[in-house]
PDB file of N, CA, C and O in Angstrom:
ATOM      1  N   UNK A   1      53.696 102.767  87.249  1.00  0.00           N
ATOM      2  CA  UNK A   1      53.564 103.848  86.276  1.00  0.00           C
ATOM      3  C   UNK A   1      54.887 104.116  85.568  1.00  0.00           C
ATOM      4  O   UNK A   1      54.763 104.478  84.397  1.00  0.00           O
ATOM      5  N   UNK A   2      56.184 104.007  86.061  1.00  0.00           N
ATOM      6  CA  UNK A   2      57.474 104.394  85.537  1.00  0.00           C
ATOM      7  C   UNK A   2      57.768 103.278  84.899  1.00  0.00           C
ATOM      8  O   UNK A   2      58.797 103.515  84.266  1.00  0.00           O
ATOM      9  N   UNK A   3      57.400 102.096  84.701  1.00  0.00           N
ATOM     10  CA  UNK A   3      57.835 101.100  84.347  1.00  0.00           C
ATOM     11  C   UNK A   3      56.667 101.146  82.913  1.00  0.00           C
ATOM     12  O   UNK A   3      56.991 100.864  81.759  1.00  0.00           O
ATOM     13  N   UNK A   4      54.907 101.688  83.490  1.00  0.00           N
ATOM     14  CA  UNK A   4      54.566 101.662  81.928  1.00  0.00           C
ATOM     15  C   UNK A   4      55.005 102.436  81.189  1.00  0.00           C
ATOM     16  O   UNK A   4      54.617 102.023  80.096  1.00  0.00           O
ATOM     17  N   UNK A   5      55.699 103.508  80.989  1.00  0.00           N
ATOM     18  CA  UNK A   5      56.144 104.579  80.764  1.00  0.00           C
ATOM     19  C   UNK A   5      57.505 104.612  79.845  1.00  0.00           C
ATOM     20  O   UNK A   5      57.876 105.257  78.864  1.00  0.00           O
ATOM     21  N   UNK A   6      58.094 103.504  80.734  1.00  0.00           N
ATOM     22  CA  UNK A   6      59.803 102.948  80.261  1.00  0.00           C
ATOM     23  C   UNK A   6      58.955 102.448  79.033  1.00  0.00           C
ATOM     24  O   UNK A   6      58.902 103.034  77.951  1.00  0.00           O
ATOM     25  N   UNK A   7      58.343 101.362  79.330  1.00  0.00           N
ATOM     26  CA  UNK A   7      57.856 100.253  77.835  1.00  0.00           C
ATOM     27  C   UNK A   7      56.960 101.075  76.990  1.00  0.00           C
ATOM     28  O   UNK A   7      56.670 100.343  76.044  1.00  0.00           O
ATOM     29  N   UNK A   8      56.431 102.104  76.857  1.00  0.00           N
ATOM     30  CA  UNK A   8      55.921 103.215  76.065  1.00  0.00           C
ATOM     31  C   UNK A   8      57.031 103.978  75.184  1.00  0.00           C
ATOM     32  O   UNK A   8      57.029 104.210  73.975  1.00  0.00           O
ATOM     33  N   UNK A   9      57.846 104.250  76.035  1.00  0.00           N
ATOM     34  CA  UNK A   9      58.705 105.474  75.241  1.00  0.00           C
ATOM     35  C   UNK A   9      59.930 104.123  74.881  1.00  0.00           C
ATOM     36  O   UNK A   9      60.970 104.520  74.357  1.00  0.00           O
ATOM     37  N   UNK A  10      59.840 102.932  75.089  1.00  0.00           N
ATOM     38  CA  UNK A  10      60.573 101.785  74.205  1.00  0.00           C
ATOM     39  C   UNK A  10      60.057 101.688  72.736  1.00  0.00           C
ATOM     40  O   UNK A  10      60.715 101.639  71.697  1.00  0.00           O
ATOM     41  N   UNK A  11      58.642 101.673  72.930  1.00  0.00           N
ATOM     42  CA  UNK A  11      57.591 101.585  72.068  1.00  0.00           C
ATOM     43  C   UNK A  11      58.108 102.472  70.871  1.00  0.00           C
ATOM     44  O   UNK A  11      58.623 102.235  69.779  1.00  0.00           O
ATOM     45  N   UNK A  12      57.791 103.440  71.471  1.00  0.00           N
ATOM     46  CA  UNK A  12      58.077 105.243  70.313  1.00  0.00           C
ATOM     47  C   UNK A  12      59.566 104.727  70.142  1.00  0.00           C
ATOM     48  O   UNK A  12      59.343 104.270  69.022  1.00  0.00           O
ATOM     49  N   UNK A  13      60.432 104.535  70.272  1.00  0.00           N
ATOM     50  CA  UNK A  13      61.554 105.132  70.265  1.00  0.00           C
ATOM     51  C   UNK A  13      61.896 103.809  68.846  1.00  0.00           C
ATOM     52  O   UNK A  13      62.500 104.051  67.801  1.00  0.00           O
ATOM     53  N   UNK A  14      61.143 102.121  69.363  1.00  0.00           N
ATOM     54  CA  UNK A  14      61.432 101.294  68.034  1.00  0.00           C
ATOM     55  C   UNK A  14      60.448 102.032  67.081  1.00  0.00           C
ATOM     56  O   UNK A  14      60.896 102.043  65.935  1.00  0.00           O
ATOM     57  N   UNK A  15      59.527 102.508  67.174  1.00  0.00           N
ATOM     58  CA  UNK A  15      59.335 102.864  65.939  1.00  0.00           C
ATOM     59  C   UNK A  15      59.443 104.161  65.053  1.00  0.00           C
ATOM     60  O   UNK A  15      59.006 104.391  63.925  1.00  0.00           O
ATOM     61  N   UNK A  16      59.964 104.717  65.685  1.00  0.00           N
ATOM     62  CA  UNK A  16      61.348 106.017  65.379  1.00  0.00           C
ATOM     63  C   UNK A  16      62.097 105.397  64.739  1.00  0.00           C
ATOM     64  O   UNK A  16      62.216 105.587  63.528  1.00  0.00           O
ATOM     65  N   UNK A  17      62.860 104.402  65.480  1.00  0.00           N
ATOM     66  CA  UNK A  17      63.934 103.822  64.628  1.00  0.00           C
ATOM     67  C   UNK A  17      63.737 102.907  63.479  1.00  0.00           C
ATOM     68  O   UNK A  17      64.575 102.930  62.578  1.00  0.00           O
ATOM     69  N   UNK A  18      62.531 101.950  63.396  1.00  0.00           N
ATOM     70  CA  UNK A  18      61.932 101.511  62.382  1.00  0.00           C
ATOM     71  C   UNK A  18      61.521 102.466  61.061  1.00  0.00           C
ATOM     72  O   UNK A  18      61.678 102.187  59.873  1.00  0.00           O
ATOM     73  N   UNK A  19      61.011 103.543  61.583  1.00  0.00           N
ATOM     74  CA  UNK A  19      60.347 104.467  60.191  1.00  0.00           C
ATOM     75  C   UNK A  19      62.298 105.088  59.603  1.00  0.00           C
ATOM     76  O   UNK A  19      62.657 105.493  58.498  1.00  0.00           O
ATOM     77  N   UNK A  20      62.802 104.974  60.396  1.00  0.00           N
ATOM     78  CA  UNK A  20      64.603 105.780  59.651  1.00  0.00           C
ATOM     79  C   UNK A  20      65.319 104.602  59.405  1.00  0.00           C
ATOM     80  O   UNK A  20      66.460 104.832  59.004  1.00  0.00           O
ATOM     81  N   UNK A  21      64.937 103.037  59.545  1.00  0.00           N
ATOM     82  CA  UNK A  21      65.674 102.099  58.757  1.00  0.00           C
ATOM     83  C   UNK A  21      64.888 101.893  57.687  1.00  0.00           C
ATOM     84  O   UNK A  21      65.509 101.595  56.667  1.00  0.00           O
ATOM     85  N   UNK A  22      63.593 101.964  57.584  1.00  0.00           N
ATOM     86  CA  UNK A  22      62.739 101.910  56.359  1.00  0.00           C
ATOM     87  C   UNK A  22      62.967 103.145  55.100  1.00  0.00           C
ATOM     88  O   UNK A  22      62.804 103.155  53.880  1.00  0.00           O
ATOM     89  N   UNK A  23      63.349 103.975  55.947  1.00  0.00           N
ATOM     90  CA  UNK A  23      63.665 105.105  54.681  1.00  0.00           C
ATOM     91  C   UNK A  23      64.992 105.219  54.679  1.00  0.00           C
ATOM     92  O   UNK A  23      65.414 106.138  53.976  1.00  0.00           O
ATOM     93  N   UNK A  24      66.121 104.305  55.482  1.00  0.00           N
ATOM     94  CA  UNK A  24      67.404 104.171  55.141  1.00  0.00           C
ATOM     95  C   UNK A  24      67.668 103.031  54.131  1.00  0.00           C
ATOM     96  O   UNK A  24      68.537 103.038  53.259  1.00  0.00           O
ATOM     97  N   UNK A  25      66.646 101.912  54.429  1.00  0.00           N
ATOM     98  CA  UNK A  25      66.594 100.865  53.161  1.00  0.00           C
ATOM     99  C   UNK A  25      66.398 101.174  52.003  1.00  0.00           C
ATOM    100  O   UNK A  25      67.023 100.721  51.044  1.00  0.00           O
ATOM    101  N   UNK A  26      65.136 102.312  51.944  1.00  0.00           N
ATOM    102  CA  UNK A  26      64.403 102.467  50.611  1.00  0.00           C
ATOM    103  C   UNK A  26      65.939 103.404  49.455  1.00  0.00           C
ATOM    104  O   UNK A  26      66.150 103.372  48.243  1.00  0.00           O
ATOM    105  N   UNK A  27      66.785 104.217  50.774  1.00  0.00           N
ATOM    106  CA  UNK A  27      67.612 104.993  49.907  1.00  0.00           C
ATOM    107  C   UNK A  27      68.722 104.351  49.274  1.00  0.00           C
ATOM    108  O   UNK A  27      69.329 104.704  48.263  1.00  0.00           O
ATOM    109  N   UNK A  28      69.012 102.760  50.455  1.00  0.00           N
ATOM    110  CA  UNK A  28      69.937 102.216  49.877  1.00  0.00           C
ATOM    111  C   UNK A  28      69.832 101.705  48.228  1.00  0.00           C
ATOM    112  O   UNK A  28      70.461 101.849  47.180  1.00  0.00           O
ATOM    113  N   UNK A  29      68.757 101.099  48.673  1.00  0.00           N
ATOM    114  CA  UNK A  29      67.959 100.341  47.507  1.00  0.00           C
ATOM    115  C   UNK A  29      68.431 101.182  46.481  1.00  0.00           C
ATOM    116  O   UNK A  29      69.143 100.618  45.650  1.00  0.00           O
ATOM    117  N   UNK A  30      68.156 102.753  46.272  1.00  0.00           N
ATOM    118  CA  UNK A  30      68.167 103.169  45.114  1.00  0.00           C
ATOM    119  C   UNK A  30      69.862 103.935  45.258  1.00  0.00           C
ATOM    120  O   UNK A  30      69.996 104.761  44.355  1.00  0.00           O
ATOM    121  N   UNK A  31      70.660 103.873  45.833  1.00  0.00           N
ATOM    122  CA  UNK A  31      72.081 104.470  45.950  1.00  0.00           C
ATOM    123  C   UNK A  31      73.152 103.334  46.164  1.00  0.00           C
ATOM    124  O   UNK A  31      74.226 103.263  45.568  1.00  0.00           O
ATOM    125  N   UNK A  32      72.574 102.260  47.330  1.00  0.00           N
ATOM    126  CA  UNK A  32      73.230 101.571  47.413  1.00  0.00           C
ATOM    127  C   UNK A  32      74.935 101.938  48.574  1.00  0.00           C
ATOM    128  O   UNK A  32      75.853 101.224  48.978  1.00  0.00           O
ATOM    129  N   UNK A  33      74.587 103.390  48.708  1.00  0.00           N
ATOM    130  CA  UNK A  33      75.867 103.921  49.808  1.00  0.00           C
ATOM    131  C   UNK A  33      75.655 103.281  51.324  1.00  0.00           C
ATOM    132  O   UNK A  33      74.543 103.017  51.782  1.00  0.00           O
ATOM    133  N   UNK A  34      76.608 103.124  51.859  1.00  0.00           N
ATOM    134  CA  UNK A  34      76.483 103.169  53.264  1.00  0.00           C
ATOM    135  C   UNK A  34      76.929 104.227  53.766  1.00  0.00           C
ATOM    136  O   UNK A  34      78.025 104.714  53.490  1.00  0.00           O
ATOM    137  N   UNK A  35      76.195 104.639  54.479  1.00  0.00           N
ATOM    138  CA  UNK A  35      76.398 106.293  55.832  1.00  0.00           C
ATOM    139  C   UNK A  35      77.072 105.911  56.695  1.00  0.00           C
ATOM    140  O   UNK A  35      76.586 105.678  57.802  1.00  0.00           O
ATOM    141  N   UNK A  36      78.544 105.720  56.396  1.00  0.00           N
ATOM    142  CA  UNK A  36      79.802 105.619  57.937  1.00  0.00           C
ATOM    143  C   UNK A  36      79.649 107.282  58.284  1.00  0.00           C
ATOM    144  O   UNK A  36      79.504 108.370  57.726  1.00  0.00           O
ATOM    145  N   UNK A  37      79.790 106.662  59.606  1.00  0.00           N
ATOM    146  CA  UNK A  37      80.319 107.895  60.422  1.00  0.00           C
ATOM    147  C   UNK A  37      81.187 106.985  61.999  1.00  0.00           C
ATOM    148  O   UNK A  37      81.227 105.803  62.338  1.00  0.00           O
ATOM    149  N   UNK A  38      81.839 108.436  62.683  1.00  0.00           N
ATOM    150  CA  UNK A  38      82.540 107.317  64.008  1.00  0.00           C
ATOM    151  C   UNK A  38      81.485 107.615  64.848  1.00  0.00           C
ATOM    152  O   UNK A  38      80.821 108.641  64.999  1.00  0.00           O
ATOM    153  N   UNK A  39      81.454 106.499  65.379  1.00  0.00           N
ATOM    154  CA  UNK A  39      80.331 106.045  66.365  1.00  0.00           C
ATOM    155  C   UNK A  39      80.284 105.579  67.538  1.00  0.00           C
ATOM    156  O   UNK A  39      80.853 104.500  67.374  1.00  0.00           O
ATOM    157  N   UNK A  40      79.962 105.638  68.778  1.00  0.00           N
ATOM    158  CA  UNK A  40      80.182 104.908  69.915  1.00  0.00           C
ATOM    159  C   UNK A  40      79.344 103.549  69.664  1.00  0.00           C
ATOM    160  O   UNK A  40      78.142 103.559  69.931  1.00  0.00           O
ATOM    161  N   UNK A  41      79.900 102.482  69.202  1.00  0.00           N
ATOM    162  CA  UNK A  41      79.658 101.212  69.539  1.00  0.00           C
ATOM    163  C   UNK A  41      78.957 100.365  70.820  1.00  0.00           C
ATOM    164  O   UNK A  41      78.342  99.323  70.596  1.00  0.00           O
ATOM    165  N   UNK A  42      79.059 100.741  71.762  1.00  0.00           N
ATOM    166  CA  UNK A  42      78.403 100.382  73.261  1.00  0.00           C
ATOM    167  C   UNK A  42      77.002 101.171  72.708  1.00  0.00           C
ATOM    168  O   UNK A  42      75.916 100.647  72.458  1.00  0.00           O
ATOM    169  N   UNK A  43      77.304 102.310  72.623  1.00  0.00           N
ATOM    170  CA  UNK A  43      75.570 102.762  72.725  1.00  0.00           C
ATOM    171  C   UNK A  43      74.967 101.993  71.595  1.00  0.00           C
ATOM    172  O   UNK A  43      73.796 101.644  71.745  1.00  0.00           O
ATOM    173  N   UNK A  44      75.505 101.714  70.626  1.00  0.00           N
ATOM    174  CA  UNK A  44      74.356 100.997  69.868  1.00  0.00           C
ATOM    175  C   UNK A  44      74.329  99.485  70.072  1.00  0.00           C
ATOM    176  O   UNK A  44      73.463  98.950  69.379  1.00  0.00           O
ATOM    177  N   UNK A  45      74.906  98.804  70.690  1.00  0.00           N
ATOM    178  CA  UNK A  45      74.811  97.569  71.784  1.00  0.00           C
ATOM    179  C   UNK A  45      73.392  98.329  72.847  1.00  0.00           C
ATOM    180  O   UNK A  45      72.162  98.282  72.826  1.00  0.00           O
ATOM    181  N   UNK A  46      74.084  98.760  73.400  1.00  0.00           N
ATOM    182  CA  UNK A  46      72.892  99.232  74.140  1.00  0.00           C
ATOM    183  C   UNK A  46      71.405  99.634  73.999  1.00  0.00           C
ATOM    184  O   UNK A  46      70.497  99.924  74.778  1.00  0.00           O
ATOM    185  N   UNK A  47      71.571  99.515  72.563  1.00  0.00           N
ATOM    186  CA  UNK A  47      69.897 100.638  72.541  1.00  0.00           C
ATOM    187  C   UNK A  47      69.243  98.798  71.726  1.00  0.00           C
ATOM    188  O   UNK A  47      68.122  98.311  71.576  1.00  0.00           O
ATOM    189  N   UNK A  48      70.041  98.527  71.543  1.00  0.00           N
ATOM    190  CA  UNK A  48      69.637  97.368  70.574  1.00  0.00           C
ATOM    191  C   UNK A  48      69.248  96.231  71.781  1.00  0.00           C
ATOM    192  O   UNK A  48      68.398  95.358  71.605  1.00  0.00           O
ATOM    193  N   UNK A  49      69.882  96.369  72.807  1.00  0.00           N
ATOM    194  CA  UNK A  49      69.403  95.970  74.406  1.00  0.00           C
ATOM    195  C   UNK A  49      68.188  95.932  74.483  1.00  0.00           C
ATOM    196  O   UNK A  49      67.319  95.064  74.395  1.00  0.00           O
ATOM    197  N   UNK A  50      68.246  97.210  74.699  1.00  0.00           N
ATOM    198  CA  UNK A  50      67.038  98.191  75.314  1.00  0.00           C
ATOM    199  C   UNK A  50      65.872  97.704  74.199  1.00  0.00           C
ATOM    200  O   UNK A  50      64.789  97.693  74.786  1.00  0.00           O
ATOM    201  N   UNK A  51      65.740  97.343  72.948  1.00  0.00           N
ATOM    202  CA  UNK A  51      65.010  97.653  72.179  1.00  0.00           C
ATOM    203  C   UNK A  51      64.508  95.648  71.877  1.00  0.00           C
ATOM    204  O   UNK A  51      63.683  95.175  71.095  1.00  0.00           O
ATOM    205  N   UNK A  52      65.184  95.139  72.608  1.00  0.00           N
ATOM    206  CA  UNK A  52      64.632  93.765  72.634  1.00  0.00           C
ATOM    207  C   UNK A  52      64.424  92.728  74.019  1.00  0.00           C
ATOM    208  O   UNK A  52      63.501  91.925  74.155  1.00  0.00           O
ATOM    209  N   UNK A  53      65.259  92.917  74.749  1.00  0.00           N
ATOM    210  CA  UNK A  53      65.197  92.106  76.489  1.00  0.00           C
ATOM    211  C   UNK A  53      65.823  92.760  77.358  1.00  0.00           C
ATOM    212  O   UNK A  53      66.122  92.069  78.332  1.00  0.00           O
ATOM    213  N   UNK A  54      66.204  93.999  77.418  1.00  0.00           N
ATOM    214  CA  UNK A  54      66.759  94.175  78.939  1.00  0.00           C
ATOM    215  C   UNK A  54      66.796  93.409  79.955  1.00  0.00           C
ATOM    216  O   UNK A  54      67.844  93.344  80.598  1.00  0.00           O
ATOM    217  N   UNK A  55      65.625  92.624  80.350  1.00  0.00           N
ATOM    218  CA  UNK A  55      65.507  91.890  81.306  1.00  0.00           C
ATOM    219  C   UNK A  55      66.474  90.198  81.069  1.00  0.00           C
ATOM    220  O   UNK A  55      67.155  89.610  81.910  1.00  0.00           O
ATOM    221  N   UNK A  56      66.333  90.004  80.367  1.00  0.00           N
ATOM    222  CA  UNK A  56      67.248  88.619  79.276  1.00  0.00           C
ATOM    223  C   UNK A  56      68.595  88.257  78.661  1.00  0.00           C
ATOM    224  O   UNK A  56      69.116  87.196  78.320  1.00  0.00           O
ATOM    225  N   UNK A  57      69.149  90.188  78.640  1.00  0.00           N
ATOM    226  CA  UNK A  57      70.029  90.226  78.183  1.00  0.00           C
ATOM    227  C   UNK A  57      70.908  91.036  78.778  1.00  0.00           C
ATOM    228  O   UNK A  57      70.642  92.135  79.264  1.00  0.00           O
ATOM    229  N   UNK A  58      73.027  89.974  78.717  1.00  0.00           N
ATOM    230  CA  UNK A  58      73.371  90.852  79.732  1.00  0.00           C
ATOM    231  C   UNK A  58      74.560  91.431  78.522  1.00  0.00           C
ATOM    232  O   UNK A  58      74.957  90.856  77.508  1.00  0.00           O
ATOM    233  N   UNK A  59      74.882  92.612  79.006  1.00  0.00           N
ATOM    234  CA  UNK A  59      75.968  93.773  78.009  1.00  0.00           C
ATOM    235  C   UNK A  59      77.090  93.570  78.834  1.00  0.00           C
ATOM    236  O   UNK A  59      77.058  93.592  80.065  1.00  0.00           O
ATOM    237  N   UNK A  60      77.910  93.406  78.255  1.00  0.00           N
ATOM    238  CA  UNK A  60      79.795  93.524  78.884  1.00  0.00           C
ATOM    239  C   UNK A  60      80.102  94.272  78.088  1.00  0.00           C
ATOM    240  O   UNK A  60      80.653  93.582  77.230  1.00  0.00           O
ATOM    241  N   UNK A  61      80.117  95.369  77.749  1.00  0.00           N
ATOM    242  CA  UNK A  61      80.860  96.404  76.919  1.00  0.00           C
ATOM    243  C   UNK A  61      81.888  97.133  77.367  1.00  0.00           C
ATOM    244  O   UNK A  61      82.001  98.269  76.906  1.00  0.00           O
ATOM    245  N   UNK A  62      82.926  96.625  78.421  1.00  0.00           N
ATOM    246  CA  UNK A  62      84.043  97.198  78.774  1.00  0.00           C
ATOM    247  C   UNK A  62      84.980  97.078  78.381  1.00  0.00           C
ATOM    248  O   UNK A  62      85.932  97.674  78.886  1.00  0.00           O
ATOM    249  N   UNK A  63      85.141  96.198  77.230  1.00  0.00           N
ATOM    250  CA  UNK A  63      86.442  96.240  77.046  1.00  0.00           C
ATOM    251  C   UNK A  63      86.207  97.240  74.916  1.00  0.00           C
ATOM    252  O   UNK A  63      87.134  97.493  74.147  1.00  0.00           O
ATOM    253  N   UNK A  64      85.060  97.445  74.738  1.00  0.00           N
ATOM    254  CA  UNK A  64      84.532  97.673  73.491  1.00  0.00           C
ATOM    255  C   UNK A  64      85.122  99.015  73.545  1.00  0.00           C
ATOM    256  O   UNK A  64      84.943  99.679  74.566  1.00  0.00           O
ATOM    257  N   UNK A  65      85.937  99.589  72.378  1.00  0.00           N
ATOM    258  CA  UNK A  65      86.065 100.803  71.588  1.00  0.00           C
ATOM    259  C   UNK A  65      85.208 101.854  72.075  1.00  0.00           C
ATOM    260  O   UNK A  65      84.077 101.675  72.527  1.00  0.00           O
ATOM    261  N   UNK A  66      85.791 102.938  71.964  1.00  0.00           N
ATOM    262  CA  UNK A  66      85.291 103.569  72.316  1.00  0.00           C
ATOM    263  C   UNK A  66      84.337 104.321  70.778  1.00  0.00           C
ATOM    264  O   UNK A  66      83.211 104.753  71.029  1.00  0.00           O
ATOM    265  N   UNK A  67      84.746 104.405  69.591  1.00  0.00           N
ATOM    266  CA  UNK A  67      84.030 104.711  68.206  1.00  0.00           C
ATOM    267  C   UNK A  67      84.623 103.829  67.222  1.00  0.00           C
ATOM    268  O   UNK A  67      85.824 103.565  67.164  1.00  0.00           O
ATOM    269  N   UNK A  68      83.788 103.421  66.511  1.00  0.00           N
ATOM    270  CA  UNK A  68      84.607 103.165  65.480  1.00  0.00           C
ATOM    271  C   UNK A  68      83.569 103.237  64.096  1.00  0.00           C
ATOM    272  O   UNK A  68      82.497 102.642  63.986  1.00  0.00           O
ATOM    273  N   UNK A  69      84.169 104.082  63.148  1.00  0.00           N
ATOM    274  CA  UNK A  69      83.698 104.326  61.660  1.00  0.00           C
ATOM    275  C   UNK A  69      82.684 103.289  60.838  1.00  0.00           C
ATOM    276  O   UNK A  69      83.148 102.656  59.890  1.00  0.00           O
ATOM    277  N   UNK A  70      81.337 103.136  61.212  1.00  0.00           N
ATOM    278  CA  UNK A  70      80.233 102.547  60.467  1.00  0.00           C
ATOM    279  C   UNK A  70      79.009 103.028  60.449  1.00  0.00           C
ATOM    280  O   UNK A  70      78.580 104.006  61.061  1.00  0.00           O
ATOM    281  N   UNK A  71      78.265 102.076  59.488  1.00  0.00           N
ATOM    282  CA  UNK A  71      76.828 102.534  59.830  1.00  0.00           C
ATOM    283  C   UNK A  71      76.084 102.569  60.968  1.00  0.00           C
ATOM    284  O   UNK A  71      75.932 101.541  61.627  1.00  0.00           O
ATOM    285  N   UNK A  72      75.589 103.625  61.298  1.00  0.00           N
ATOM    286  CA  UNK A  72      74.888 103.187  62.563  1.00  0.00           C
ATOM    287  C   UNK A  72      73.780 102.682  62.549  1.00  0.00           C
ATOM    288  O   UNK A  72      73.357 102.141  63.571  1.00  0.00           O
ATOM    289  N   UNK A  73      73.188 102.720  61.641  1.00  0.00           N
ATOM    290  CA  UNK A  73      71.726 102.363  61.655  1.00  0.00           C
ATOM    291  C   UNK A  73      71.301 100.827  60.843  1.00  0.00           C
ATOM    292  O   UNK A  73      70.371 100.028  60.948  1.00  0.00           O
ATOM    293  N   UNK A  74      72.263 100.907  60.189  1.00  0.00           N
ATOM    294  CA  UNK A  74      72.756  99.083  59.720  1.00  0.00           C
ATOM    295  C   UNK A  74      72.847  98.026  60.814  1.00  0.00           C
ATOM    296  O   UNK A  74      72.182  96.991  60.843  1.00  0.00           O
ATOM    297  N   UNK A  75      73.937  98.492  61.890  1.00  0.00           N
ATOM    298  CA  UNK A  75      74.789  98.048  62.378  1.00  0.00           C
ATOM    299  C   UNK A  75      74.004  97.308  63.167  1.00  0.00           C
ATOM    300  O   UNK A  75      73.923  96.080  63.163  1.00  0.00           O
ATOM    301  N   UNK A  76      72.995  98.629  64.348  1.00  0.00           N
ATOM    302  CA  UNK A  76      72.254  98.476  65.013  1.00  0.00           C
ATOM    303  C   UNK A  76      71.432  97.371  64.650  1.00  0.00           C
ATOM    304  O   UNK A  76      71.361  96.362  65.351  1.00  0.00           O
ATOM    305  N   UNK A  77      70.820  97.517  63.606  1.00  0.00           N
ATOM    306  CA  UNK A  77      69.827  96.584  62.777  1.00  0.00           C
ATOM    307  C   UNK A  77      69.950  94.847  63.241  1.00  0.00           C
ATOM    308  O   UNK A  77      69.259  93.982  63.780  1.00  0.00           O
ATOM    309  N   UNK A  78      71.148  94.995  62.707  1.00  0.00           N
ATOM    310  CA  UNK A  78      71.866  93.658  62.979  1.00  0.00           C
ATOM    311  C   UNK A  78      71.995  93.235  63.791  1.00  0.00           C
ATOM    312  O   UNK A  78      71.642  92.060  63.882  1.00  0.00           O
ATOM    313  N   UNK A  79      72.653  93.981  65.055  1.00  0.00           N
ATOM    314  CA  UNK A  79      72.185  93.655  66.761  1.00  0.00           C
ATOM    315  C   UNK A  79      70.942  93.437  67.001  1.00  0.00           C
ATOM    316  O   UNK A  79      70.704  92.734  67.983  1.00  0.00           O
ATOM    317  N   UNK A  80      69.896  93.912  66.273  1.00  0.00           N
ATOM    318  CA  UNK A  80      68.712  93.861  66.860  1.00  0.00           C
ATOM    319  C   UNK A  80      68.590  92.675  66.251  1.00  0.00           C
ATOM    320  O   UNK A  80      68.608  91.768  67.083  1.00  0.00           O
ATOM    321  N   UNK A  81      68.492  92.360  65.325  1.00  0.00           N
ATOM    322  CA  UNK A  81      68.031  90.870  64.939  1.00  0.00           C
ATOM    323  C   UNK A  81      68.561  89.664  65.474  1.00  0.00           C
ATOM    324  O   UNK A  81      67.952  88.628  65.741  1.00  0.00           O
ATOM    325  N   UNK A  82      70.116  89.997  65.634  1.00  0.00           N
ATOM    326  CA  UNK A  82      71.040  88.588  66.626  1.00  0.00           C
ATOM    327  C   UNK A  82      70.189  88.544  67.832  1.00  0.00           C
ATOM    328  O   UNK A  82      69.616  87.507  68.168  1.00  0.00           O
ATOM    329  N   UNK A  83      70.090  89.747  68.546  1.00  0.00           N
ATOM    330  CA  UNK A  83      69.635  89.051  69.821  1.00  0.00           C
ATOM    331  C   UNK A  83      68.214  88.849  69.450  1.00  0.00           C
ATOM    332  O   UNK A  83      67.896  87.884  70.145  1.00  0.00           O
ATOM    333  N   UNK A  84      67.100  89.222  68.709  1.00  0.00           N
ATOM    334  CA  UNK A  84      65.675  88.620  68.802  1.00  0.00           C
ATOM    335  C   UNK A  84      66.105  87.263  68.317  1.00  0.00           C
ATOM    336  O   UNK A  84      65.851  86.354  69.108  1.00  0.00           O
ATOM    337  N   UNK A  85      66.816  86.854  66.972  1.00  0.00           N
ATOM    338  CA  UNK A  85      67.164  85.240  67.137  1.00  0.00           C
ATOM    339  C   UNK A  85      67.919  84.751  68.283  1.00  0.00           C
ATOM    340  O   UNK A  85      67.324  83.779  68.750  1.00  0.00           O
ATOM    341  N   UNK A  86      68.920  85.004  68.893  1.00  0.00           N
ATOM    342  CA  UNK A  86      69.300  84.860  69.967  1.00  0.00           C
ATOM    343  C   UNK A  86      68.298  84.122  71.323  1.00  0.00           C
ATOM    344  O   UNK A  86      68.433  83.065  71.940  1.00  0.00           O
ATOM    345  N   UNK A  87      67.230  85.287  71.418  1.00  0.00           N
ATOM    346  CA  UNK A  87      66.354  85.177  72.271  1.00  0.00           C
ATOM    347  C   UNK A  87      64.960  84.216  71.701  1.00  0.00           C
ATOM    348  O   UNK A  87      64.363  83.503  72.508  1.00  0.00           O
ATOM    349  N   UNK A  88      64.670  84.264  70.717  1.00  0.00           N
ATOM    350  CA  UNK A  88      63.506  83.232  70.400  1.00  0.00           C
ATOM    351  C   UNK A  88      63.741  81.860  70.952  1.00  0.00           C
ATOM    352  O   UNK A  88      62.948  81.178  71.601  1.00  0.00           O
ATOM    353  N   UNK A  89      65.365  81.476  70.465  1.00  0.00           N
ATOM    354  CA  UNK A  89      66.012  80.531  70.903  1.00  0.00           C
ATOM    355  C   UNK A  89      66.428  79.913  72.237  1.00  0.00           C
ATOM    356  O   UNK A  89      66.500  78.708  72.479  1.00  0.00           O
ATOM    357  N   UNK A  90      66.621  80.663  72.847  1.00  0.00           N
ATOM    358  CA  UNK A  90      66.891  80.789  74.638  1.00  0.00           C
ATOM    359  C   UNK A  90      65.603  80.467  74.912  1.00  0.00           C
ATOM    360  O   UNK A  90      64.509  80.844  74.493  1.00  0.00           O
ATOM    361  N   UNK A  91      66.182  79.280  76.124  1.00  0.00           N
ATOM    362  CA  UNK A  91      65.070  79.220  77.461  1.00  0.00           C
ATOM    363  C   UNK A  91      65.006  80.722  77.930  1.00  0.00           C
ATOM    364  O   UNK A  91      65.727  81.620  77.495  1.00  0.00           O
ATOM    365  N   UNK A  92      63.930  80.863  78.983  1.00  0.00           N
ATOM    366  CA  UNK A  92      63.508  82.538  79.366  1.00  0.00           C
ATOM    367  C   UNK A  92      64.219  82.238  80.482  1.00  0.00           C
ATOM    368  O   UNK A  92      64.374  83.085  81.362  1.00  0.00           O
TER     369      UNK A  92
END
């Protein structure tokens, strides 16, 4: 039950983050700004983890910054896609 639960609220949480890169695209599209702010870097390693293999994928984020000034929701993006290519690619 805690484990369907984990992969449920994984569920909600990509597509939380899907519906706020879709309306972060649509604004770029028409502004073209990027939204820096300082950011903890590990957590968005992390959620970008969380949001494709936990089980597949391993995080060393100890020696990583503790913030540093970007998009977060770009950034993330991009993690998320390295590791799904990453992982299509990989033996399991």
């Amino acid at each position: 039950a805690a484990r369907q639960r984990a992969k449920a609220r994984r569920i909600v949480d990509e597509a939380v983050r899907l519906e706020r890169l879709t309306t972060s695209l649509l604004a770029f599209v028409r502004a073209g700004q990027i939204a820096r702010a300082v950011t903890d870097p590990r957590a968005l390693a992390r959620r970008a983890v969380e949001v494709t293999d936990p089980t597949r994928v391993a995080l060393d984020d100890s020696a990583a910054p503790a913030a540093w000034s970007l998009d977060a929701m770009r950034v993330e993006q991009v993690l998320v896609n390295l590791l799904r290519n990453a992982l299509d690619v990989s033996p399991a």
